[in-house]
Residue frames as a rotation matrix with the C-alpha (Angstrom) as fourth column:
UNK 1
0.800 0.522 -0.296 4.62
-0.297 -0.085 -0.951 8.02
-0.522 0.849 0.087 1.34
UNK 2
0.041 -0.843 -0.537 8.41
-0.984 -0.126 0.123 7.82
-0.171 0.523 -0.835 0.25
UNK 3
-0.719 -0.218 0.661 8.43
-0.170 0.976 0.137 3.64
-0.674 -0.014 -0.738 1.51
UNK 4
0.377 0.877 0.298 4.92
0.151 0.259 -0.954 3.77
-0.914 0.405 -0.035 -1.08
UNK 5
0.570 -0.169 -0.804 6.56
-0.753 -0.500 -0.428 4.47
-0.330 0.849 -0.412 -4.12
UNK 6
0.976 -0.047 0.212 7.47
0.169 0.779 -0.603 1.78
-0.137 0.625 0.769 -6.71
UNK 7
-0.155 -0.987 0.036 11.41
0.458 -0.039 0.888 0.88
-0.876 0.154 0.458 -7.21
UNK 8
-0.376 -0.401 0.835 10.81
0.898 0.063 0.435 1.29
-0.227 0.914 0.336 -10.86
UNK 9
0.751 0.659 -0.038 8.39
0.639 -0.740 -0.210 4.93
-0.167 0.133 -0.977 -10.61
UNK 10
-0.323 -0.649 0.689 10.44
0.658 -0.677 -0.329 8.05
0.680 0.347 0.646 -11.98
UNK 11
0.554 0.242 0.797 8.84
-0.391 -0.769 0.506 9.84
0.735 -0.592 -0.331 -8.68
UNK 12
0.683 -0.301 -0.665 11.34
0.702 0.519 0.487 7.61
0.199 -0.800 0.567 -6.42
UNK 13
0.008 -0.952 0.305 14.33
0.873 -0.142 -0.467 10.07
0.488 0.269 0.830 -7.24
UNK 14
-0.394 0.258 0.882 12.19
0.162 -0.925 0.343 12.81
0.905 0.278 0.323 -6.62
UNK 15
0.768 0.641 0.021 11.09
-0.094 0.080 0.992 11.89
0.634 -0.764 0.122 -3.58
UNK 16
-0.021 -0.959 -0.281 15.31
0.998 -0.036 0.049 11.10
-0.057 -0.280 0.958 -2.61
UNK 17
-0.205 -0.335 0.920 15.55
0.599 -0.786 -0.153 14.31
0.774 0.520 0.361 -3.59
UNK 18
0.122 0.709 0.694 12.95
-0.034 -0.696 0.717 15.99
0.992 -0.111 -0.061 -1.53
UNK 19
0.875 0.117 -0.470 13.49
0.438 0.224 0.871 14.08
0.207 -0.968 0.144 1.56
UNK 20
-0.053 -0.988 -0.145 17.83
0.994 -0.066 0.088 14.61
-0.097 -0.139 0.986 1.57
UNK 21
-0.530 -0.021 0.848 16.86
0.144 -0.987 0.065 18.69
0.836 0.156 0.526 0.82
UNK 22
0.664 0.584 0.467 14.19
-0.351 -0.308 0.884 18.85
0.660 -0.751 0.001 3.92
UNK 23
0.813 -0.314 -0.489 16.31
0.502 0.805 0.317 17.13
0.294 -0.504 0.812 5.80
UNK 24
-0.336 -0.942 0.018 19.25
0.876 -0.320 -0.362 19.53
0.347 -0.106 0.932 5.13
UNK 25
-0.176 0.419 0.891 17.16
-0.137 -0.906 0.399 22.47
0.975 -0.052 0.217 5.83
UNK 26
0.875 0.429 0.224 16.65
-0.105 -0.283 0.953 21.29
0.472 -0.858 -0.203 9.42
UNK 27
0.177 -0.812 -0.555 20.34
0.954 0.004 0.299 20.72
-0.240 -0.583 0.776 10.13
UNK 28
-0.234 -0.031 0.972 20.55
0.290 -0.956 0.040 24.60
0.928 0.291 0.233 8.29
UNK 29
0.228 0.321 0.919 18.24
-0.525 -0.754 0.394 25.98
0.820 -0.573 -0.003 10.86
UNK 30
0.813 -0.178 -0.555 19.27
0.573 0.412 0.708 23.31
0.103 -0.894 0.437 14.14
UNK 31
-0.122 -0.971 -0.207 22.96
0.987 -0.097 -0.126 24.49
0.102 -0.220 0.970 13.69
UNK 32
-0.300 -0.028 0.954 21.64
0.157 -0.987 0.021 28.40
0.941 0.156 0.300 13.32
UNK 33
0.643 0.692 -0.329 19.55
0.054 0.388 0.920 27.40
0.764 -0.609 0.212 16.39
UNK 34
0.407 -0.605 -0.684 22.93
0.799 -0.127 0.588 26.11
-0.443 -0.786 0.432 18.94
UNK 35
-0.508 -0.842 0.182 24.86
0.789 -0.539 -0.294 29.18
0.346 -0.005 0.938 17.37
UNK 36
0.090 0.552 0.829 22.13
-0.184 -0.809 0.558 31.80
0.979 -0.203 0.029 18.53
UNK 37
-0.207 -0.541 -0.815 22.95
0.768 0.426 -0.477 29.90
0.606 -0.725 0.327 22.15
UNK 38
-0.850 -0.403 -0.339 22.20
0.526 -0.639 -0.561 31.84
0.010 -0.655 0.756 25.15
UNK 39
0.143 0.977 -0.161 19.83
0.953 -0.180 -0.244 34.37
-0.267 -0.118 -0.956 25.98
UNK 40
0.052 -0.216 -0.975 21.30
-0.132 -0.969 0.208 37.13
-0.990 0.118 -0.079 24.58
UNK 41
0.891 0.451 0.060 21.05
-0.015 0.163 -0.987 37.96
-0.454 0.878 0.152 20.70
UNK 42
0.354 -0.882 0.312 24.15
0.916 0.394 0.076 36.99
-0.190 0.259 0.947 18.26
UNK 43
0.921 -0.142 -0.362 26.15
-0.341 -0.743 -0.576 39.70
-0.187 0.654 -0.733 16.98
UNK 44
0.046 -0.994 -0.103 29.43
-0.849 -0.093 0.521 40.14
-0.527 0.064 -0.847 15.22
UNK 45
-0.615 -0.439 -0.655 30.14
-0.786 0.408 0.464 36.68
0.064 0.800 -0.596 13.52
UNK 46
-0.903 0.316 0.292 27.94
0.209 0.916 -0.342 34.70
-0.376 -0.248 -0.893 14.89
UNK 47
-0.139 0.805 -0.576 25.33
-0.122 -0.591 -0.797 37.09
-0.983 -0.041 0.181 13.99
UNK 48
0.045 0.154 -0.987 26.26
-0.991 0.133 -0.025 36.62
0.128 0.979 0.159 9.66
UNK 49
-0.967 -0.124 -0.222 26.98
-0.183 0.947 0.266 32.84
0.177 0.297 -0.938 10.26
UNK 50
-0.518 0.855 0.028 23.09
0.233 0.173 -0.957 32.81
-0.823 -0.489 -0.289 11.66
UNK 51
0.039 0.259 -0.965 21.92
-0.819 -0.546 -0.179 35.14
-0.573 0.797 0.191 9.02
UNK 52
-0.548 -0.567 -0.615 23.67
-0.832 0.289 0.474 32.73
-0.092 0.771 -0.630 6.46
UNK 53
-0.952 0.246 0.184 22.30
0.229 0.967 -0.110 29.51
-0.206 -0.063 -0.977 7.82
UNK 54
0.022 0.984 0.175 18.47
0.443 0.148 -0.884 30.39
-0.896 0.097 -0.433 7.91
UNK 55
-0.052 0.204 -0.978 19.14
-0.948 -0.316 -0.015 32.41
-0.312 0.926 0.210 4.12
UNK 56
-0.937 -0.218 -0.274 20.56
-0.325 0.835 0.445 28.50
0.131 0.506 -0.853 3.15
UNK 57
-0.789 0.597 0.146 17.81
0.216 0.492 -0.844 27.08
-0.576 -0.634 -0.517 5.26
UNK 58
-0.280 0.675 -0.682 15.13
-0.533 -0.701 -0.475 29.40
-0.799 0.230 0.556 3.66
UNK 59
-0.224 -0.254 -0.941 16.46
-0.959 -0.114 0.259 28.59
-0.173 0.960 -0.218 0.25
UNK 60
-0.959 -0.253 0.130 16.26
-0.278 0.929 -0.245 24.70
-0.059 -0.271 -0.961 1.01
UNK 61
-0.547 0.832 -0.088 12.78
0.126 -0.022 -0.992 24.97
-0.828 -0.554 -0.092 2.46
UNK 62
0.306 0.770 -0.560 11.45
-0.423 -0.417 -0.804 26.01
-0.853 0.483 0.198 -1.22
UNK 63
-0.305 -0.284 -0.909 13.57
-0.910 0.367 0.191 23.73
0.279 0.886 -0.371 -3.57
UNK 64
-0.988 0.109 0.112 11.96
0.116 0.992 0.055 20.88
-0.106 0.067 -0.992 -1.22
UNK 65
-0.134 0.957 -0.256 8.36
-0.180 -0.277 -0.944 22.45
-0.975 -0.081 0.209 -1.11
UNK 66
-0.090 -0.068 -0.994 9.15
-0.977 -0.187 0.102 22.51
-0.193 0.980 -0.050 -5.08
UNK 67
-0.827 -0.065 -0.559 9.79
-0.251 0.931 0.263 18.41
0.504 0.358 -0.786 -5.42
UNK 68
-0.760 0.618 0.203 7.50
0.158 0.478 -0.864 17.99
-0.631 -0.624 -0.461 -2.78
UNK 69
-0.062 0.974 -0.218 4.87
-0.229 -0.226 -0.947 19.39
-0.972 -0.009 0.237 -5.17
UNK 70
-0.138 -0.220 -0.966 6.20
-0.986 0.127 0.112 17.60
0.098 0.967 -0.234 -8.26
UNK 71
-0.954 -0.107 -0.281 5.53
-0.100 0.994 -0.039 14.50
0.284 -0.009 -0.959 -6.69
UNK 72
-0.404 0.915 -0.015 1.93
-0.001 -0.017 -1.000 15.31
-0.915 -0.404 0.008 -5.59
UNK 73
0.622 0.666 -0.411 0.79
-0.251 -0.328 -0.911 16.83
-0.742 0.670 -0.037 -9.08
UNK 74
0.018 -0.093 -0.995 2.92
-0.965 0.261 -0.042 15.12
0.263 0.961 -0.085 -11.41
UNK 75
-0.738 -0.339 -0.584 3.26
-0.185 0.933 -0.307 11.67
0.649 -0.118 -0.751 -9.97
UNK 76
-0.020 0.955 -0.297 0.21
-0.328 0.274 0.904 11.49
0.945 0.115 0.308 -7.30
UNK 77
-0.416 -0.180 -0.891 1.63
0.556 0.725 -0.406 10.56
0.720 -0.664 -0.201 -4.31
UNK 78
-0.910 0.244 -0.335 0.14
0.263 -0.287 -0.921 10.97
-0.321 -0.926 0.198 -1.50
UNK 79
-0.596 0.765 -0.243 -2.94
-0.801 -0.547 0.241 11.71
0.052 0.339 0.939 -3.47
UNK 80
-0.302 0.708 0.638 -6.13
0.068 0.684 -0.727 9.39
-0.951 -0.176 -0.254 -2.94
UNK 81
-0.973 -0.174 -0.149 -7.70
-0.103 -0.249 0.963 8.47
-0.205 0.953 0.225 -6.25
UNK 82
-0.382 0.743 -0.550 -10.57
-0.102 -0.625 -0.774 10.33
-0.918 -0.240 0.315 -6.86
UNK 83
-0.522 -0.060 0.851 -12.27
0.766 0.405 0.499 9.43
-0.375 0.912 -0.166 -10.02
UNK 84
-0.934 0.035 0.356 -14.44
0.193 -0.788 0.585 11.68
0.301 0.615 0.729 -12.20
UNK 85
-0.119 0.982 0.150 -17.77
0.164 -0.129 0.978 10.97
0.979 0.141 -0.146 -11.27
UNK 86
0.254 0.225 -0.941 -16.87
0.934 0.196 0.299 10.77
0.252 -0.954 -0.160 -7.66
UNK 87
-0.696 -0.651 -0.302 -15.67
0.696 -0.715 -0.063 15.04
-0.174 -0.254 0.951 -7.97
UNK 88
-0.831 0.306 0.465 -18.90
0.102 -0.737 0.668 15.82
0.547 0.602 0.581 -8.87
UNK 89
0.199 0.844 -0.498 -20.63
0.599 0.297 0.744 14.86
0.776 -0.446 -0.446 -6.18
């Protein structure tokens, strides 16, 4: 959907946005991911630097879920276009 968006659309930024935040949220939780390592559970520092990453991660995950749904319901993307007469049927 992101390559579908006009150069000149005020939903392009928003869509930069959204992708470069999801994006950071999976290096958040990949890097929480090799520090948990092993088959035993973290503790001690590795145990707040885990903690930390999936709180960032978390936090990530809902400021893109946020653009992601400013670009659906204020801009349309990804939305088929459904006219009136065709919702009442």
């Amino acid at each position: 959907d992101y390559a579908a968006i006009e150069q000149d659309s005020p939903a392009l930024g928003a869509g930069a946005r959204h992708m470069m935040i999801m994006l950071t949220a999976v290096a958040a939780y990949s890097t929480s991911l090799l520090i948990r390592g092993g088959h035993l559970p973290p503790s001690g520092s590795r145990l707040i630097a885990v903690l930390m990453l999936e709180g960032v991660g978390l936090g990530l995950l809902v400021a893109g879920g946020w653009y992601g749904g400013l670009m659906v319901f204020r801009y349309g993307i990804g939305r088929d276009e459904i006219t009136r007469d065709e919702e009442k049927e």
